[in-house]
Every structure is written in C-alpha cells, then in structure tokens.
C-alpha positions as CSV (number, residue, x, y, z in Angstrom):
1,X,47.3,-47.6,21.6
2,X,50.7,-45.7,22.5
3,X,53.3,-44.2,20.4
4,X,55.8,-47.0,19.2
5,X,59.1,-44.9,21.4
6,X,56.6,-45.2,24.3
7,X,57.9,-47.6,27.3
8,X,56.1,-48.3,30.3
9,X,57.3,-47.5,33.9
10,X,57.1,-46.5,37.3
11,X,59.8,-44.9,39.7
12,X,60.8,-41.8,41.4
13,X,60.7,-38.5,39.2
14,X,63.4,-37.6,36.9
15,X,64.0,-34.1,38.7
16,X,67.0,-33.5,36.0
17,X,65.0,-34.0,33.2
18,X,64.0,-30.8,31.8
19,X,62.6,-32.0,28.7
20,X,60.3,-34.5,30.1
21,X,56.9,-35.0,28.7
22,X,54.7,-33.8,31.1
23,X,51.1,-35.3,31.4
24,X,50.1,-32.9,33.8
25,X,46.5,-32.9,35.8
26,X,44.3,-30.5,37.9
27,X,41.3,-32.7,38.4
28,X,40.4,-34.4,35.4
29,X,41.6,-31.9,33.2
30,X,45.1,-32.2,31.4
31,X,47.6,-29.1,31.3
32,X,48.4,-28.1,27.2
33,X,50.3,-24.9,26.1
34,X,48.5,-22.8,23.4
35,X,49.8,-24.8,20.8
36,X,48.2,-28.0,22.5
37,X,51.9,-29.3,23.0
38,X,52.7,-30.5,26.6
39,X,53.7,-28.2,29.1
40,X,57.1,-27.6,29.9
41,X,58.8,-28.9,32.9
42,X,59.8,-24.7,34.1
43,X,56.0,-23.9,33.4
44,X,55.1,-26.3,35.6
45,X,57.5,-25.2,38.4
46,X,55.5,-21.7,39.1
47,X,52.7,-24.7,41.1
48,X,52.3,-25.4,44.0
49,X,54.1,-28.9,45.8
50,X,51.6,-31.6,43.3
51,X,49.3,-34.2,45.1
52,X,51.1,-36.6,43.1
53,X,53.7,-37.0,41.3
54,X,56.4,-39.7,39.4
55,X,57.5,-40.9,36.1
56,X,55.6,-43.5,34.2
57,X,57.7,-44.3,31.3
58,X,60.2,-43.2,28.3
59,X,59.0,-41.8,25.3
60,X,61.9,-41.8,23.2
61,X,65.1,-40.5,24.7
62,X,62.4,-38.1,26.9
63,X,61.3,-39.0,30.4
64,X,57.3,-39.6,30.8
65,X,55.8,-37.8,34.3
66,X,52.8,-38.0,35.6
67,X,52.1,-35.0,37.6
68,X,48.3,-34.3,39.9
69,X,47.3,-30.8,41.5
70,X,43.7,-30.3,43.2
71,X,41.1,-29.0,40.2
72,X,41.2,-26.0,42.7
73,X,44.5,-24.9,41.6
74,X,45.0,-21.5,39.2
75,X,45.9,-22.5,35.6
76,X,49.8,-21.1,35.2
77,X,49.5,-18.3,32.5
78,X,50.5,-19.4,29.0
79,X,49.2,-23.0,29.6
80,X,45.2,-24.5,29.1
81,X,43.4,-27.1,31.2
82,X,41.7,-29.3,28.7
83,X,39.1,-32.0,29.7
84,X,40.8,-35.6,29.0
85,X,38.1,-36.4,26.4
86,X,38.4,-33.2,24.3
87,X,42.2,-34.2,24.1
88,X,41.7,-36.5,22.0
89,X,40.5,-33.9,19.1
90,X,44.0,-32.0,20.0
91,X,46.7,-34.5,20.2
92,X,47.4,-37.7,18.1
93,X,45.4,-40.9,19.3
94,X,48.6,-42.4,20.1
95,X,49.3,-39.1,22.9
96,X,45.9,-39.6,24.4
97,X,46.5,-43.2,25.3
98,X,49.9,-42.2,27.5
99,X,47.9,-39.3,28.7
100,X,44.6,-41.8,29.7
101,X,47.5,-44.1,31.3
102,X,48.8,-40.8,33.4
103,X,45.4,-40.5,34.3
104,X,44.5,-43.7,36.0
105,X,48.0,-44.2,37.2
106,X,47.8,-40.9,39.3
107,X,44.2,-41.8,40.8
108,X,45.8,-45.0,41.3
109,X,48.8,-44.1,43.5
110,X,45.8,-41.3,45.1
111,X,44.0,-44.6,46.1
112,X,46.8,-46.7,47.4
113,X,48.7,-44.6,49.9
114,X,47.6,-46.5,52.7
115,X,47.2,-50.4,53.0
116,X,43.9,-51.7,52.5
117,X,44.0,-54.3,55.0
118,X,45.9,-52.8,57.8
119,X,45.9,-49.4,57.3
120,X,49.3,-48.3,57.5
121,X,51.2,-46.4,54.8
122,X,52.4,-48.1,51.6
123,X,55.5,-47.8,50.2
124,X,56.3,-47.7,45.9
125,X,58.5,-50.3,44.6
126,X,60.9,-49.1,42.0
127,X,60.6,-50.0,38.6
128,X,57.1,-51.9,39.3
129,X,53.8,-50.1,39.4
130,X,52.9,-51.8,42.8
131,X,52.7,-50.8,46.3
132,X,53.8,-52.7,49.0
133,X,52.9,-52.4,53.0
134,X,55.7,-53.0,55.2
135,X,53.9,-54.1,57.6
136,X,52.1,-56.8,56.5
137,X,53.4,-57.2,53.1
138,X,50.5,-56.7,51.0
139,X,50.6,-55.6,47.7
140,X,48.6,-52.9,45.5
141,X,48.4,-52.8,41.8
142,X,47.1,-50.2,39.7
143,X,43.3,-51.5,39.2
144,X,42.2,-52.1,35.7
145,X,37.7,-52.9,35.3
146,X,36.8,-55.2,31.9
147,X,33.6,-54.1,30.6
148,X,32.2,-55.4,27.7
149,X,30.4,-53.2,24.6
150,X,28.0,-55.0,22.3
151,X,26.7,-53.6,18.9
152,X,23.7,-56.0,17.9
153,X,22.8,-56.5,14.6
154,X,19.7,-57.5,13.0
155,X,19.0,-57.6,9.2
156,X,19.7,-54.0,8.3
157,X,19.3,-52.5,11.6
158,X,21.4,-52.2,14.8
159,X,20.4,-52.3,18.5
160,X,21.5,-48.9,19.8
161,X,20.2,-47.3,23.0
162,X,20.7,-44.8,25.2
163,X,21.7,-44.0,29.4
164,X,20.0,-41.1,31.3
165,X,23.4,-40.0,31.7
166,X,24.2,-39.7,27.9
167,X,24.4,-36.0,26.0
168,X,21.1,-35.4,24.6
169,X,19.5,-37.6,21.8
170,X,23.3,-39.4,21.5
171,X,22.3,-43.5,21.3
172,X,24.9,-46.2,21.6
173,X,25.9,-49.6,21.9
174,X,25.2,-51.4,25.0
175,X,28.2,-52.0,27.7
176,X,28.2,-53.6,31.2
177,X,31.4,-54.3,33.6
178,X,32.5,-57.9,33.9
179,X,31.2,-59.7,37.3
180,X,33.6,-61.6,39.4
181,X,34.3,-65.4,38.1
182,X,32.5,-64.3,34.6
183,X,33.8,-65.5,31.2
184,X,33.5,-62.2,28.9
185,X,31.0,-64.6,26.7
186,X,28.8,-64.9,29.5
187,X,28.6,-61.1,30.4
188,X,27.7,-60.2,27.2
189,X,25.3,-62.1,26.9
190,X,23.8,-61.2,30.1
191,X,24.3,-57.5,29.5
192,X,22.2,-57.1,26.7
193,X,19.5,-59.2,28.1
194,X,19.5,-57.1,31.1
195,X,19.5,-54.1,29.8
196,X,17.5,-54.6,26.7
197,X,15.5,-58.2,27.1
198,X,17.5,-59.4,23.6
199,X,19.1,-62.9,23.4
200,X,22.2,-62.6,21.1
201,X,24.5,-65.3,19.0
202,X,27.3,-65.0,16.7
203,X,29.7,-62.9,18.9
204,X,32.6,-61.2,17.2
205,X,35.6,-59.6,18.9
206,X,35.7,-56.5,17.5
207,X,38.5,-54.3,19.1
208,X,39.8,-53.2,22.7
209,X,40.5,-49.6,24.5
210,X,41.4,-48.4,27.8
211,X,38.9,-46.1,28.9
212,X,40.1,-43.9,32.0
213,X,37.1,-43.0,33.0
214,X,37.8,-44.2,35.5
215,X,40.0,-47.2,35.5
216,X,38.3,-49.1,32.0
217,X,39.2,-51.8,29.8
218,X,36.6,-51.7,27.1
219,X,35.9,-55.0,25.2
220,X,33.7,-54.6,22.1
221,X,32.0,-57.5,20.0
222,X,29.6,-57.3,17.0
223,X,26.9,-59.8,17.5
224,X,23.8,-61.2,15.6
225,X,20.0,-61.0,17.2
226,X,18.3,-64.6,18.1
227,X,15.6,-63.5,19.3
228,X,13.0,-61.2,22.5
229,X,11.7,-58.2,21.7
230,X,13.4,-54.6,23.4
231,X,12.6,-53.9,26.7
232,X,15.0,-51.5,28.6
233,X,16.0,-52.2,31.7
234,X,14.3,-49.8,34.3
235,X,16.9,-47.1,35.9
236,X,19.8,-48.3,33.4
237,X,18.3,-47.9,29.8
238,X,16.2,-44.9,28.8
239,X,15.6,-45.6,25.5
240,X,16.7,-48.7,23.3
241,X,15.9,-49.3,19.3
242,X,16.2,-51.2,16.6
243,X,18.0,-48.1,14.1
244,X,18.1,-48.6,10.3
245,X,20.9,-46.5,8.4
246,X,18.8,-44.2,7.0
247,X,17.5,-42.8,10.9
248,X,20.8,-43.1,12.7
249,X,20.3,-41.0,16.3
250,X,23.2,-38.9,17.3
251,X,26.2,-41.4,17.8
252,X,29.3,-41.2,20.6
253,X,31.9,-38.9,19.8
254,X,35.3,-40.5,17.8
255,X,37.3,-40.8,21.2
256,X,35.1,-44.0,22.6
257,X,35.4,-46.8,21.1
258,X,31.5,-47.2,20.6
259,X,31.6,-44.5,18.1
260,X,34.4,-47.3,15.8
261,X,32.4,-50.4,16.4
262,X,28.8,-48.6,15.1
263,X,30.6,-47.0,12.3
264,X,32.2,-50.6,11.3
265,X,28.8,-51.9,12.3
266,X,27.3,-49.7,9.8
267,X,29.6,-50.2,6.8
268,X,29.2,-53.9,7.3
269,X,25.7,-53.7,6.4
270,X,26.4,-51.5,3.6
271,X,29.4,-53.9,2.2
272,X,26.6,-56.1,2.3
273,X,23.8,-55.0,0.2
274,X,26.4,-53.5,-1.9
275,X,27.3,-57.3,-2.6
276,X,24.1,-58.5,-3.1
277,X,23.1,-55.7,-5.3
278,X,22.5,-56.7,-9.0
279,X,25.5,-56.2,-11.1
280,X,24.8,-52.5,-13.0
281,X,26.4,-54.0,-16.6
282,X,23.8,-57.4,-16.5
283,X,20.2,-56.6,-18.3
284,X,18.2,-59.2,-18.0
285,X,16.5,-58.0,-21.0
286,X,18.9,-59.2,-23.2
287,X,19.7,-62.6,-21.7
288,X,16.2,-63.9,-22.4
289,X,16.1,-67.5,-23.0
C-alpha cells in the first residue's frame, strides 16, 4: 500500500529538486537520518557517483528518487543504514511500500543494462519503467514473481510450519511461487501438498503485498483441510503442525504478510467459539419444562 499523494514513475533524475524524497540504498539497507526521516538530497551529495540512480514517482509536490551505492560504501555521518525489513518498525506502512518499490526498481534497472537476447546495451524510455534495446528492439520490464501463502485451517487448529531458513522456533504459513501457465487455484493447492502432504478446499482470498525480497507479489488465502496427514517435504519443510491457540510457536514479524493472515486466522477461530458459546444470561435451570 502507498501513501494516497504517491504517483508512480520512471525518468531521468530531478537534479533541481532539493527536497526530493530520497529512498536511498547501500546493498539492501536503506539510508534514514537519526530521526528515521529520509535523507536529504545535500547529505547524499558527500557519496560517491551511485550505481544507480532515477526518479520513480511524485509524492505530493516532492520528487520520489531512487538512489543505489555498493553495501561497501561508508555511511555519510549524521545518516543510518537500516535493513529494509526493520524499516517497517520506523516509518509508516504506507513509506515502506515506496521504499520496497525503490528497492526492486533499483535491482531491476541493475539487471537490465544490457539486452538479454543480444547483448547490447539498453536504453530507458522516459516516463515508462521499460528498457528498450536499439538494436533489436526488445523490451525489459521491471520483473514482478506471484507466490501464493496458504493458512490452513482445521477445527480449532491451523497448519503452520517452518523453513530451515526461518529465525529460530518462528512457524508460518506455507508459500510457494506460481509455475508458468498455473492458475493461482492450482498452485495452492499443489504447494501445500508438496510441502506438507495436505489436500485443501474452501480457498479464501485473503489479502496481497509486494514482498521485495526480491521481486515478490505475495497472494495469501485462508483455506479449510480435506483431508492427508502432515508430511514435510524433504529439504523444503523442517517442521510442519497442526497448532491450537493455546500453543502458538513464535509467529513472523508484523512486516510479512503471514504474520496478518495467522493473526486473522486466529481471531476467526475465536469469533467462532465465541458465537457458539452459550449465552452467559440463559440458565437452563430455570427454563425447565
């Protein structure tokens, strides 16, 4: 989600703009004053000539840049590199997203400097994020993968599981990238077979994000069990379990996605026994026939 002022672009750099908002990178980490603010556009002057560099947007009357320096490069005193997903704990949600676009823009137009089926160099076309090769005409747009999160549910209990590559004892809803010439029904459904040997039914769109990490479209469903028992899927799935609210594992941290569908997951279930409860003011004492 971006901030409602925020417009989407792509050109040349504003170089008279000193006011720009300036989502600045080494690496993967993003450039904040103390404050957490952006950086100015005169702090970012004492660096070196940027890998990469252009303006991707308006937000408000202010120019958007994207700016890219090697992870190599000294910090400029006064100013913080923060890692993209800590960001998100800084700035409003709405900041993150233009920042997560800056990101994947700036690998993009990293990736695309030279055409990919002749070889020669690319050339940006103004006001369109594309590149274009003179010499054979092709064109380059900034890549964007679908991949699809699932949160299972079954009675009271959700499937969660958990990647070698996760933080320790953190469990959490089970993703997988979209093949070529798959429906997003079909991939979900394969997904969590794959990974955990479940057959699912019911699916529910949940709720979208982009996920720059690096160049994500996350998906995310609720959907019902029908039926297997777990089995994790060798070299993918560590650990995968069926988790009632009462023994919840450690759960992703607010700035995925995963971490809104389990939470809406879990107060679901809890809107439902609270609805099926017995109402506190009926005794059934006193409506003896």
């Amino acid at each position: 989600m971006w901030p409602h002022d925020f417009a989407p672009g792509f050109g040349r750099l504003d170089d008279t703009a000193d006011d720009a908002a300036n989502f600045a990178f080494l690496g993967e980490t993003l450039l904040l004053r103390e404050d957490n603010s952006l950086p100015s556009t005169v702090a970012l002057q004492r660096l070196p000539t940027p890998l990469a560099a252009f303006k991707m947007g308006t937000l408000g009357m202010r120019s958007a840049h994207a700016l890219a320096w090697p992870d190599t490069t000294p910090v400029p005193q006064g100013l913080k590199a923060v890692g993209l997903r800590d960001v998100f704990s800084l700035q409003a949600a709405e900041m993150w997203g233009v920042a997560a676009r800056a990101r994947q823009m700036l690998r993009w137009d990293l990736a695309s400097r030279y055409c990919g089926t002749c070889g020669k160099p690319t050339q940006a076309l103004e006001g369109e994020p594309a590149k274009e090769c003179p010499a054979c005409g092709m064109r380059d747009y900034p890549r964007i993968a679908p991949a699809v999160m699932a949160l299972v549910r079954k009675g009271d209990t959700l499937l969660l599981a958990r990647s070698p590559h996760f933080r320790h004892g953190m469990y959490s809803a089970l993703a997988g990238f979209v093949e070529a010439g798959e429906t997003v029904e079909a991939c979900l459904h394969r997904e969590v077979f794959e990974e955990s040997g479940i057959r699912i039914k019911n699916l529910r769109w949940f709720a979208s994000q982009p996920w720059p990490f690096p160049y994500s479209l996350m998906l995310a469903f609720h959907a019902d069990y029908a039926g297997g028992e777990i089995t994790p899927q060798p070299g993918e799935i560590e650990d995968a379990r069926w988790f009632g609210l009462k023994a919840l594992p450690d759960l992703p941290a607010p700035v995925s996605i995963a971490s809104r569908l389990i939470h809406a997951g879990i107060a679901e279930i809890r809107k439902g026994n609270d609805d099926q409860a017995p109402d506190a003011r009926f005794d059934p004492r006193n409506n003896a026939l």
